[in-house]
C-alpha positions in Angstrom: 1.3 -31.1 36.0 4.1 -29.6 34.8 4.3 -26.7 32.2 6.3 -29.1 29.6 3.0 -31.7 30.1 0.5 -29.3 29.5 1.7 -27.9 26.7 2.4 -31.4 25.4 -1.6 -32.5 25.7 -1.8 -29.4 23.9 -3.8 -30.2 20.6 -2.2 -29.7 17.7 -3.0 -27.1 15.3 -2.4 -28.0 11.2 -1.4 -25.2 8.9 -3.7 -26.4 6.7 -6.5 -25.3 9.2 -5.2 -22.0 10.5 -4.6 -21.3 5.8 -8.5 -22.4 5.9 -9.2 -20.2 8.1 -8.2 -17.1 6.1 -6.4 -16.7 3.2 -5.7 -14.0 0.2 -8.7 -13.3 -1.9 -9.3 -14.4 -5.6 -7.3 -11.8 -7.2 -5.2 -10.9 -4.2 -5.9 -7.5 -4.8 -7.2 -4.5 -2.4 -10.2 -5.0 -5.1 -11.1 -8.3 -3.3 -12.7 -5.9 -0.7 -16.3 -5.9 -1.6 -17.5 -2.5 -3.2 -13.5 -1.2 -3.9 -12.2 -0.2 -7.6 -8.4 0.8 -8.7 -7.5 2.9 -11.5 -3.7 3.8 -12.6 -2.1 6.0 -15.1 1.0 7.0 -16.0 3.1 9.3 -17.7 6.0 7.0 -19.5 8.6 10.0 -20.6 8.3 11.6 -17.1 8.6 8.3 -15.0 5.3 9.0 -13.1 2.0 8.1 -11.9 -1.2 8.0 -10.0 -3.1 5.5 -8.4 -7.0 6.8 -7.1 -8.4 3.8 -5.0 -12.0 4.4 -5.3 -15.4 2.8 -3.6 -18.2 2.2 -5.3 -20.2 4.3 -3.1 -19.0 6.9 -0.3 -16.6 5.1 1.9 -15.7 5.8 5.7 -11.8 7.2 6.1 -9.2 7.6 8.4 -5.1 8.1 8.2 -2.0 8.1 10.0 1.0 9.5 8.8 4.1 8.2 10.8 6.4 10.0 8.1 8.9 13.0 8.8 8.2 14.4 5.5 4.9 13.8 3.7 2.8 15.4 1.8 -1.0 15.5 1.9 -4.4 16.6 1.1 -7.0 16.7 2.8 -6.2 14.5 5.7 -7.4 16.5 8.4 -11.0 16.3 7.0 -10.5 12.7 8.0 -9.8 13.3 11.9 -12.3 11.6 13.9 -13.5 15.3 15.6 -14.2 16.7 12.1 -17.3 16.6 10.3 -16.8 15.0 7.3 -17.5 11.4 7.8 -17.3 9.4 4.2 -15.0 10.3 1.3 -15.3 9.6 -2.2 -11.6 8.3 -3.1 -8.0 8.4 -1.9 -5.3 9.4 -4.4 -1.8 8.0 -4.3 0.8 9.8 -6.4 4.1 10.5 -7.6 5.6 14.0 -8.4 6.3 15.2 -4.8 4.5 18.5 -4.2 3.4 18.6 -7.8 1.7 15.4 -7.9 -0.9 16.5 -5.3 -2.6 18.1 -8.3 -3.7 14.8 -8.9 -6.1 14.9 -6.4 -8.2 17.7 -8.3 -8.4 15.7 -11.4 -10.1 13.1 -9.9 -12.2 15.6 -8.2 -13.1 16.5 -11.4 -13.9 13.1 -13.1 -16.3 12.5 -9.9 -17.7 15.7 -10.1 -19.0 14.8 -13.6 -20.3 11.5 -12.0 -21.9 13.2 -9.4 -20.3 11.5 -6.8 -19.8 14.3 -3.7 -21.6 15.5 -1.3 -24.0 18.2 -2.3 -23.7 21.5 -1.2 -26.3 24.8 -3.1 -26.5 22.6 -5.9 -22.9 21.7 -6.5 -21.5 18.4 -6.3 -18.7 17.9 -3.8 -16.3 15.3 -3.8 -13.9 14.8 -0.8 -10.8 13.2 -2.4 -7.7 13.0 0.2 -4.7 12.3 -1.5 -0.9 11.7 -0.6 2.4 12.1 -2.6 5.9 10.3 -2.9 9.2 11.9 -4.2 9.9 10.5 -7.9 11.3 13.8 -9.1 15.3 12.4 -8.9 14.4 9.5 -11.3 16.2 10.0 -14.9 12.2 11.1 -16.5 12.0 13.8 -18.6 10.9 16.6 -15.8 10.5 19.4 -18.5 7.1 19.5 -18.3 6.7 23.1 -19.1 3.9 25.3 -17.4 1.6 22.6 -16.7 2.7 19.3 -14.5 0.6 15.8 -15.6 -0.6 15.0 -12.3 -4.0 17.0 -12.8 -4.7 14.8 -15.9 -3.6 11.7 -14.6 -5.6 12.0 -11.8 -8.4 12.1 -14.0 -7.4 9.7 -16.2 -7.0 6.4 -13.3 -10.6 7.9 -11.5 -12.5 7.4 -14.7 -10.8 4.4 -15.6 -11.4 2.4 -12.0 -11.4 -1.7 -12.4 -11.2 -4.3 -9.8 -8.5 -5.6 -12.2 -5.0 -4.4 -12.0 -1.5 -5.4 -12.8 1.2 -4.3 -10.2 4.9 -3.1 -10.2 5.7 -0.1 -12.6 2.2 0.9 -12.4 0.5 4.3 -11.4 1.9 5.6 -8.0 4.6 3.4 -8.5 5.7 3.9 -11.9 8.7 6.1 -10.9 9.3 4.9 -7.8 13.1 3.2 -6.2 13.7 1.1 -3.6 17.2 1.4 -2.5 19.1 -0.3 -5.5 15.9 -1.8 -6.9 12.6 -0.5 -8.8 9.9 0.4 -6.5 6.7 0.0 -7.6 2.6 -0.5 -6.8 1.9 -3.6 -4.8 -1.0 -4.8 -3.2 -2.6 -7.7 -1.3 -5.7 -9.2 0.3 -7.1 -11.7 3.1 -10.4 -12.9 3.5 -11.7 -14.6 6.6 -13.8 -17.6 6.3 -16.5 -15.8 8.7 -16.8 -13.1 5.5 -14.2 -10.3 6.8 -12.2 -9.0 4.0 -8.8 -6.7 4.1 -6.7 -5.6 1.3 -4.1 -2.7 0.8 -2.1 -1.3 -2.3 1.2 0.3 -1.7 3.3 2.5 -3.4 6.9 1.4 -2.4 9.6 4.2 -2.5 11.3 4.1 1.1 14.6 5.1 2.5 15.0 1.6 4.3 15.5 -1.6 2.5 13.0 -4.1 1.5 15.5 -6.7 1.8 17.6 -8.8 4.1 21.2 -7.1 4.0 23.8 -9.2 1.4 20.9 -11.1 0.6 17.7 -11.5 -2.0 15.3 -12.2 0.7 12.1 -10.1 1.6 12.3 -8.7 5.1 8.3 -9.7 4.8 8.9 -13.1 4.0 7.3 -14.6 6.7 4.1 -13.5 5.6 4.5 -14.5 2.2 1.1 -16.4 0.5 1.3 -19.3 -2.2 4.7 -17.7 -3.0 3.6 -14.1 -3.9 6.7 -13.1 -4.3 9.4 -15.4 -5.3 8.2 -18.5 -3.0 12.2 -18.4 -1.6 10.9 -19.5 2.1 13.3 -19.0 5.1 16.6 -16.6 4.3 19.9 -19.1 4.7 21.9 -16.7 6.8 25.7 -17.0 6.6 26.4 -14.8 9.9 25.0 -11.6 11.4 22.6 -9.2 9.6 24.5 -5.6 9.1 22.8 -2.9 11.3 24.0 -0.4 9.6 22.0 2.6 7.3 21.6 0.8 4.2 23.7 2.3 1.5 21.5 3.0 -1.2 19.2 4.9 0.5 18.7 8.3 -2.0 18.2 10.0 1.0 15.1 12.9 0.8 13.8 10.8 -2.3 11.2 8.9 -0.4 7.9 7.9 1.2 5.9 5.2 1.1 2.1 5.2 1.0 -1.1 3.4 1.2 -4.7 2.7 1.6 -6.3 -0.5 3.2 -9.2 -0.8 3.4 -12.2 -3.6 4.5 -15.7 -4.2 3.8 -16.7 -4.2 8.1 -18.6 -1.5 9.1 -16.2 0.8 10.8 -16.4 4.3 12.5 -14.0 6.9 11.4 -11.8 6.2 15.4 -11.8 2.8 14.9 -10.7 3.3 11.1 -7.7 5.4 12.4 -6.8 2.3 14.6 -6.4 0.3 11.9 -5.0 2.5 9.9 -2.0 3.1 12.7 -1.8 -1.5 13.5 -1.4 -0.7 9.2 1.7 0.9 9.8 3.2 -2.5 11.2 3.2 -3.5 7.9 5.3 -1.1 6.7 8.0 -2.4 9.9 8.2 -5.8 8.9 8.7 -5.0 5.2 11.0 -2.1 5.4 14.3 -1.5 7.3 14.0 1.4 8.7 10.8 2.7 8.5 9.2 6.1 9.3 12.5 8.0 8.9 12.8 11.6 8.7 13.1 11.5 5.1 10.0 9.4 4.2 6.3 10.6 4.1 5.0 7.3 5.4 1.2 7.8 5.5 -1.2 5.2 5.3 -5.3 5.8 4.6 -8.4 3.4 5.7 -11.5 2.8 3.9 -14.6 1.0 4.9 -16.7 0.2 3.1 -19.5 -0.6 5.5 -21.1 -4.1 3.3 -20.5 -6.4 6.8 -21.2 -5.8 10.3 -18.5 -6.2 12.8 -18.7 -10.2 14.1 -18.9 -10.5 18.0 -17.4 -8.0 20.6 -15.7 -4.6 18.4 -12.3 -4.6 20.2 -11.5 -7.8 19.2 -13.1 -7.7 16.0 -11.0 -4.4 15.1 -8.1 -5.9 16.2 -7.9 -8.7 13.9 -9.1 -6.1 11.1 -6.3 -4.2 12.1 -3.6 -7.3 12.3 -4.9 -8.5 9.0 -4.5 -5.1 7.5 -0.3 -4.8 8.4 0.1 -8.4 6.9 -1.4 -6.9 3.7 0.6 -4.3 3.8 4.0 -6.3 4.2 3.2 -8.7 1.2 1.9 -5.7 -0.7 5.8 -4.2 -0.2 7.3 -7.1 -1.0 4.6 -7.3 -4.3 5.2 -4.1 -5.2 9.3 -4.4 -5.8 8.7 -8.7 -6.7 7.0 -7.3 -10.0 8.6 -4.3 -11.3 10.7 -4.1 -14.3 14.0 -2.6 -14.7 13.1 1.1 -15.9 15.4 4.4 -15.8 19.0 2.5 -14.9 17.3 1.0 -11.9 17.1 -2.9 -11.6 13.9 -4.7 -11.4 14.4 -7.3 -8.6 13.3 -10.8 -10.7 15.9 -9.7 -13.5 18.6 -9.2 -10.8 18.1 -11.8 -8.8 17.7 -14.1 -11.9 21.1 -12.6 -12.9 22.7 -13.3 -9.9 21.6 -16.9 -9.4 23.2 -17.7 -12.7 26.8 -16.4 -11.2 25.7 -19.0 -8.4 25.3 -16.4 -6.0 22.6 -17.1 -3.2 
């Protein structure tokens, strides 16, 4: 038989059974995750924000930071050789080296909940935390002796819900994406055998989250009930430029994350996903990982499942189905926000456009 006949007795497979099969959760939100809340806040004259991603009890965590120039907190507690195994919330924020002050707020606010390890009587929380580069947008910076970051980060910990509305929101209040708002996105996928994946983003890269010349989402392709515009397949009218995109705002950048499931993971095998994450952060943004982003992205498991069948393949699917949240949660993240600070939400431009008649 022939390779041409065998793949024609090939059965076929229906989309309708592989969407079946898995498919974004009921809020397709990183809160469809079981035991994972999200709280934002942001400060509306500065243009900034914070986003703490918290579970409802201690949570295993990982990162991997792909980035030239982030900046974190307390990532190195989360190496698998180190003894900290669980952490109490991640911490996505805005204000560059000044925004990892959010991180002690919600320190803080979890402190006061009791939620820490405890150490000679006194409550511990481990709270890592990264930070994107929002202090170029036209927000009033003149904050005097005392940045907002501290306050906001208590502010979205004490006000966690696994409810959520997504664009100029928390971490990605402030944040730009090449000519376009940046913003907070997130996504989920839940497999009909009970795994569940979701990620929230805080877009502000270097690279462009679209097709050059075009309105199309480089993560298109992985696009759900039409998350984020429903446009399907670009219509290409030659070659796609190679070139740097031009509206770049070079050294104003990173974009972060945290994904997370509710499989029972070790902090090793949370690292792998958290590095298949970074995928995710390929097929949405062109380029990726430059030396002017801070690209770092966090893992949390939440340990309500047991892995299904043999691990290595189980993580890998975790780990797959993680860097398809993350694309959608780009494209999610710049799909909803609002024009804000001279900077072009991406529905009011590209409604604009299509009524020149441009594609």
């Amino acid at each position: 038989m022939t390779a041409t006949h065998a793949k024609a007795n090939l059965p076929a497979v229906k989309k309708k059974d592989l969407k079946s099969m898995m498919k974004p959760g009921p809020k397709n939100l990183i809160t469809d995750v079981d035991g994972i809340q999200v709280g934002n806040a942001e400060d509306r004259e500065v243009f900034t924000g914070v986003t703490a991603i918290v579970p409802d009890t201690a949570a295993v965590g990982a990162v991997d930071v792909r980035g030239g120039g982030p900046g974190t907190r307390e990532t190195e507690v989360l190496s698998p050789d180190c003894l900290v195994d669980r952490v109490n919330a991640i911490v996505l924020s805005g204000g560059s080296v000044y925004g990892l002050e959010a991180a002690s707020g919600a320190v803080m606010a979890l402190a006061k909940q009791g939620r820490g390890y405890t150490n000679k009587g006194i409550c511990v929380p481990i709270v890592p935390s990264a930070i994107l580069f929002d202090l170029g947008n036209s927000g009033d910076k003149n904050w005097g002796d005392m940045p907002p970051y501290r306050h906001l980060g208590w502010v979205a910990t004490e006000n966690v819900s696994t409810d959520f509305p997504l664009g100029n929101v928390g971490a990605g209040y402030g944040a730009a994406a090449g000519k376009y708002k940046g913003g907070l996105g997130s996504a989920s996928l839940v497999h009909e055998s009970g795994v569940q994946v979701g990620a929230v983003v805080a877009v502000n890269p270097v690279g462009s989250v679209l097709i050059p010349g075009t309105h199309y989402f480089w993560a298109w392709a992985f696009e759900q009930d039409g998350e984020f515009g429903g446009l399907g397949a670009p219509h290409l009218a030659g070659d796609i430029s190679l070139d740097m995109p031009k509206d770049s705002r070079l050294a104003e950048n990173t974009t972060i994350a945290v994904v997370a499931t509710n499989v029972t993971l070790t902090k090793s095998e949370a690292k792998r996903v958290a590095i298949m994450a970074h995928d995710g952060l390929a097929r949405a943004i062109r380029p990726v990982h430059s030396p002017f982003d801070g690209d770092s992205i966090f893992t949390l498991s939440t340990e309500k499942k047991e892995m299904d069948g043999p691990r290595p393949l189980g993580l890998a699917k975790i780990g797959a189905m993680a860097a398809d949240c993350v694309a959608r949660a780009v494209a999610r993240g710049v799909y909803n926000a609002e024009s804000l600070g001279g900077l072009p939400g991406y529905k009011s431009e590209f409604m604009k456009n299509l009524h020149k008649g441009e594609s």
